[in-house]
C-alpha positions, -999 to 999 in steps of 0.1 A, spaced: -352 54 -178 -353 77 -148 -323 83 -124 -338 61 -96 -338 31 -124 -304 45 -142 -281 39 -108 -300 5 -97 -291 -6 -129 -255 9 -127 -259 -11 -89 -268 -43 -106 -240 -46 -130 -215 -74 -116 -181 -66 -106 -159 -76 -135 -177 -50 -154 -174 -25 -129 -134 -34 -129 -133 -33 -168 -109 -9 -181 -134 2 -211 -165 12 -189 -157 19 -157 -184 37 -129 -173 61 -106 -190 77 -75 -209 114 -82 -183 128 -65 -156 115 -95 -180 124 -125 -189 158 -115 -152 165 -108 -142 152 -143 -173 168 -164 -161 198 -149 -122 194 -162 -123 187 -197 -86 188 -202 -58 162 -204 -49 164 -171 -84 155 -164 -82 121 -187 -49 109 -170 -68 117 -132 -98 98 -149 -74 72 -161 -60 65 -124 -93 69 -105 -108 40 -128 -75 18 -129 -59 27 -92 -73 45 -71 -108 31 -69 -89 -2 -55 -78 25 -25 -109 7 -7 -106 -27 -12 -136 -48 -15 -150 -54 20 -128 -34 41 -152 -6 57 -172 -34 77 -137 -44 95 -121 -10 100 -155 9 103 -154 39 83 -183 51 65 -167 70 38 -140 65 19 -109 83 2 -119 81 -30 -156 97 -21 -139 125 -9 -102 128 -27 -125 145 -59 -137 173 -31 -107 178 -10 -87 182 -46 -107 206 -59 -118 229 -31 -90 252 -32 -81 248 3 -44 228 -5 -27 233 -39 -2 209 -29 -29 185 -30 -37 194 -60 -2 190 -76 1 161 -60 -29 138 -70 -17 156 -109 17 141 -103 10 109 -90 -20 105 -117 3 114 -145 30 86 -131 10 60 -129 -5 65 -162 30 74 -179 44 40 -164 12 20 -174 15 34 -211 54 37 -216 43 77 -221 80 93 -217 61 130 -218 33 123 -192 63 106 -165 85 141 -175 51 161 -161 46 141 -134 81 146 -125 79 183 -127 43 182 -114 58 163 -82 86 188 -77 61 214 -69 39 198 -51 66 188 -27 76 225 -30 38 234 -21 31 211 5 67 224 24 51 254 28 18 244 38 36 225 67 60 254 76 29 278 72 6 257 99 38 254 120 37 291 122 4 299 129 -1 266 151 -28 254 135 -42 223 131 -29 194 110 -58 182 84 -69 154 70 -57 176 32 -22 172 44 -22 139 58 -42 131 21 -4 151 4 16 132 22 2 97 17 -2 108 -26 32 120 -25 41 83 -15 22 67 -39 40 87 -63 75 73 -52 60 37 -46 55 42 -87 83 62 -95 111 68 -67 133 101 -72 158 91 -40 162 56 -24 148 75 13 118 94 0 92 69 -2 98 62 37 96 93 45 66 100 30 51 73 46 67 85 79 58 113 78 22 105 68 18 91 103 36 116 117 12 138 111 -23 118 122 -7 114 157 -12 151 158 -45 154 141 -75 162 161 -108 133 160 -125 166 140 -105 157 108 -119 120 108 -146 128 82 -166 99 83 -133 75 88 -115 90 55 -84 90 84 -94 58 92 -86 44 60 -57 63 55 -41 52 89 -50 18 79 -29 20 41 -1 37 60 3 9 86 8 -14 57 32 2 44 49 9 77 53 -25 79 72 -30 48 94 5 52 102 -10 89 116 -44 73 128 -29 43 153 -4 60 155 -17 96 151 19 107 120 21 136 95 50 138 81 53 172 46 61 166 17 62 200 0 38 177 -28 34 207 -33 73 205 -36 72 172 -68 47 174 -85 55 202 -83 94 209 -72 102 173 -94 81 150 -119 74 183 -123 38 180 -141 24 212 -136 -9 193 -101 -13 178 -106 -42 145 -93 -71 139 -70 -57 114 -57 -30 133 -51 -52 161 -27 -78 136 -12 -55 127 -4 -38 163 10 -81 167 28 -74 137 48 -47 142 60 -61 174 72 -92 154 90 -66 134 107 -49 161 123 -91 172 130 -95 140 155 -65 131 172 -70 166 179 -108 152 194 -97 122 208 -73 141 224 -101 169 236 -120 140 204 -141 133 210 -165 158 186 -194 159 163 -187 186 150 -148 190 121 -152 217 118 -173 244 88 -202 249 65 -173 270 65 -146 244 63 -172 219 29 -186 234 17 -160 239 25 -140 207 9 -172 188 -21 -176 209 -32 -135 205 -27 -138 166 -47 -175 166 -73 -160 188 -73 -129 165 -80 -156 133 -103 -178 151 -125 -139 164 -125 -136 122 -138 -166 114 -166 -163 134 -175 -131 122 -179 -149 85 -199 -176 101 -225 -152 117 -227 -138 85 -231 -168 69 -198 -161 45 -174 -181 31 -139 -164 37 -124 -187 7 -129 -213 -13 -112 -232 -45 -122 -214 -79 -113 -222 -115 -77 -236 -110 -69 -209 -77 -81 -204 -45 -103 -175 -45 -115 -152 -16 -146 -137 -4 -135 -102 -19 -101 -82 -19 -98 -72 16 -103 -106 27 -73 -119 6 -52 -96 23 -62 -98 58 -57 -139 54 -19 -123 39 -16 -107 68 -21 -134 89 3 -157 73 27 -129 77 24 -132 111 25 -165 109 57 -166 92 76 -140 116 71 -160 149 81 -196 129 114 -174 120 119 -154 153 113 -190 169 122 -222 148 125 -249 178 95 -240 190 78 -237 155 90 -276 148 76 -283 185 45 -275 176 35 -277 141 16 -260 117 7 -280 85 -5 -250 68 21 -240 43 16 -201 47 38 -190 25 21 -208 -5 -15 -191 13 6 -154 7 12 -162 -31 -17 -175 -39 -36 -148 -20 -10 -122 -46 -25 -144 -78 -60 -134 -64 -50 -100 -64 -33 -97 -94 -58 -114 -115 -89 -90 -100 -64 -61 -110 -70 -44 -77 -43 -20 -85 -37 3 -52 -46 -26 -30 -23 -47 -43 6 -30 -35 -3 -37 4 10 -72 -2 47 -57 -3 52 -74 30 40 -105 28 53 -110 -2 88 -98 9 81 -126 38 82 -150 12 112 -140 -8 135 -138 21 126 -173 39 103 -198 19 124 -227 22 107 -231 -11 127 -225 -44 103 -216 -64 79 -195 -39 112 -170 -35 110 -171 -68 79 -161 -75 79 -138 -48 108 -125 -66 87 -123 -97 60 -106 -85 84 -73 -76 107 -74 -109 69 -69 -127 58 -43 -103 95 -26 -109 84 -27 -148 51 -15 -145 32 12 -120 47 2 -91 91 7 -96 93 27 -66 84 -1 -41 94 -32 -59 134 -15 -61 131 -9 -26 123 -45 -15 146 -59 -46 174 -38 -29 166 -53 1 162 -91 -8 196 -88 -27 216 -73 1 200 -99 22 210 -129 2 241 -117 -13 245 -110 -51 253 -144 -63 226 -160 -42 197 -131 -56 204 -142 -95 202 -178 -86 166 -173 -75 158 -140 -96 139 -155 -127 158 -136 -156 135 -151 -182 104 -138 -168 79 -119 -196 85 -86 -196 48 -72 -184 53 -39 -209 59 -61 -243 28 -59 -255 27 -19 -249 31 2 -280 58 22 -265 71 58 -281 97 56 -308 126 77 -283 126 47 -256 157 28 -260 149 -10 -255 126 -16 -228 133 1 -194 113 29 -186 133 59 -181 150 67 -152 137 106 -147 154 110 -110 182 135 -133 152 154 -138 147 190 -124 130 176 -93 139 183 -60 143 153 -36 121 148 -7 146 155 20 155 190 9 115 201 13 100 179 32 121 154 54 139 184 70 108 199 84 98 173 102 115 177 136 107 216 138 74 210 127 62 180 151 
């Protein structure tokens, strides 16, 4: 077989072989930067390429936010090239986490705990260094920053540091230059960030004033700004209402019947744009599968998430109004079932995008048993890959509904998703040590300090 016929046949394969755990298929890029590490450190980075990372892109995604190459194309490279050790350290760290958590592996989450500490050690000097000499911020450290999160969205060392990772991520694209685009890699990685944004902005109520605008049109240079981008620009502004309710006491009605009309009509207009795009292409954006809805592929799932989301904020910021004008669409059971989607196609990284939505749901489904599985969803991210983010929104959901309220609707006799893992003999029942005693140094004493003297 020659290599022409080798990759069409590697092309041809359908995608639940392509997902399988046992035989997965990676880009050039990935093989030639494993072949090339034959080491353990290169099994646990194969292991979270294959399982997580390769889900960075979801399904579908480069035809709405226009980038031609992706992260994980170019993460192999930009890891390798010498350029940024804290890079380096920092896809190590996060690799070994992920794949420590996923196997109950107390060794591998002790190296990715050191491996993290100097990482963040590395990339604080990498930032103080290009303070310095005034040069410009690149698309490497943007890459850090953003892997640095993942690692706390797995395995948090300090309640804060996740956000400010992600902060501080965006922080830094604002002030990139359209050189360090490559292909729309920042594109991408602007577009994970803003999800996340979202969730950090609920989550702690605390805003980050970012020239979003900037960012996508002299930054990123997009002469047409996608649908996505623009939801979520509606988004954050439903954001922004909804911490100065909670913040006015959560009185009853937040926005008035003008901003409400015409919050509703930009977002409907916005659904009705994207729908027509799937009919010109003759696509069917979902459609009932065995026993669930499915959806045309993994970024569609979460875009109609994000919708709903939006959906769900203006109903809350305005409730008269919503029950003015109905909307038969239950929404919140659309988020969930869009999650079971998701879950079930195993599209790890992209997954944990749903953090919002699915905090929506939790906090005001007037549905018992969507909070709970809401609810659900984040105690089995806290017990697998993803602890950082699901304690963060747990934390959150608790404080919001008062102690005795949270453990009516938390599901204490959910499976446990680790049962079935052969765990080591020195774990002590079945929570995954807590490693934040360990020798690593938090995010604020490196990183979170710079950040105002730096930018």
């Amino acid at each position: 077989m020659t290599t022409t016929t080798a990759r069409k046949a590697q092309k041809s394969q359908p995608q639940t072989q392509q997902n399988s755990l046992q035989t997965p298929i990676f880009p050039d890029q990935i093989v030639w930067n494993i072949a090339n590490q034959v080491s353990q450190g290169a099994v646990i980075n194969q292991a979270f390429y294959a399982n997580f990372l390769v889900y960075f892109t979801s399904d579908g995604e480069g035809r709405d936010i226009g980038n031609k190459m992706t992260w994980l194309h170019r993460l192999p490279q930009m890891s390798s090239d010498g350029s940024n050790e804290a890079l380096t350290l920092a896809l190590r760290a996060t690799a070994s986490a992920y794949c420590g958590a996923e196997t109950g592996n107390v060794s591998v989450l002790q190296d990715a705990c050191r491996l993290y500490g100097q990482a963040l050690q590395a990339h604080a000097q990498v930032l103080r260094a290009r303070s310095r000499a005034e040069k410009e911020v690149t698309v490497h450290m943007v890459s850090t920053s953003v892997m640095l999160s993942l690692f706390e969205a797995m395995q948090a060392t300090t309640a804060q540091a996740y956000c400010e990772h992600v902060n501080g991520a965006v922080r830094m694209i604002e002030v990139t230059g359209p050189g360090q685009c490559m292909e729309g890699v920042l594109c991408q990685l602007f577009f994970h960030i803003r999800t996340q944004m979202s969730f950090v902005y609920l989550t702690t109520r605390k805003p980050q004033p970012i020239k979003i605008r900037k960012i996508l049109t002299e930054n990123l240079e997009y002469r047409r700004l996608p649908i996505f981008q623009q939801l979520m620009t509606h988004i954050a502004s439903l954001a922004e209402m909804y911490i100065s309710m909670d913040d006015a006491g959560g009185k009853e009605q937040c926005i008035g019947l003008e901003v409400y009309s015409r919050v509703k009509t930009r977002v409907e207009s916005l659904w009705s744009e994207y729908l027509e795009q799937a009919q010109l292409n003759q696509e069917q954006l979902f459609f009932p599968g065995d026993g669930a809805m499915a959806y045309r592929n993994g970024f569609t799932a979460l875009t109609v998430a994000y919708f709903c989301a939006a959906r769900i904020l203006i109903k809350v910021l305005a409730p008269r109004f919503a029950s003015s004008y109905p909307d038969f669409t239950d929404h919140f059971a659309t988020v969930m079932e869009c999650a079971r989607f998701l879950q079930t196609k195993k599209i790890g990284c992209a997954y944990m995008r749903m953090a919002t939505p699915l905090y929506l749901v939790s906090v005001h489904s007037p549905s018992l048993e969507q909070r709970r599985d809401a609810i659900a969803t984040f105690q089995h991210w806290k017990m697998g890959s993803m602890g950082g983010i699901s304690a963060l929104a747990l934390a959150t959901i608790k404080q919001r509904m008062g102690t005795e309220q949270f453990h009516d609707v938390d599901r204490v006799d959910m499976p446990h998703p680790l049962d079935d893992v052969q765990l080591p003999m020195t774990y002590v029942g079945n929570e995954i040590p807590d490693f934040s005693t360990q020798e690593v140094t938090p995010m604020s004493t490196y990183e979170a300090k710079h950040w105002t003297e730096i930018f």
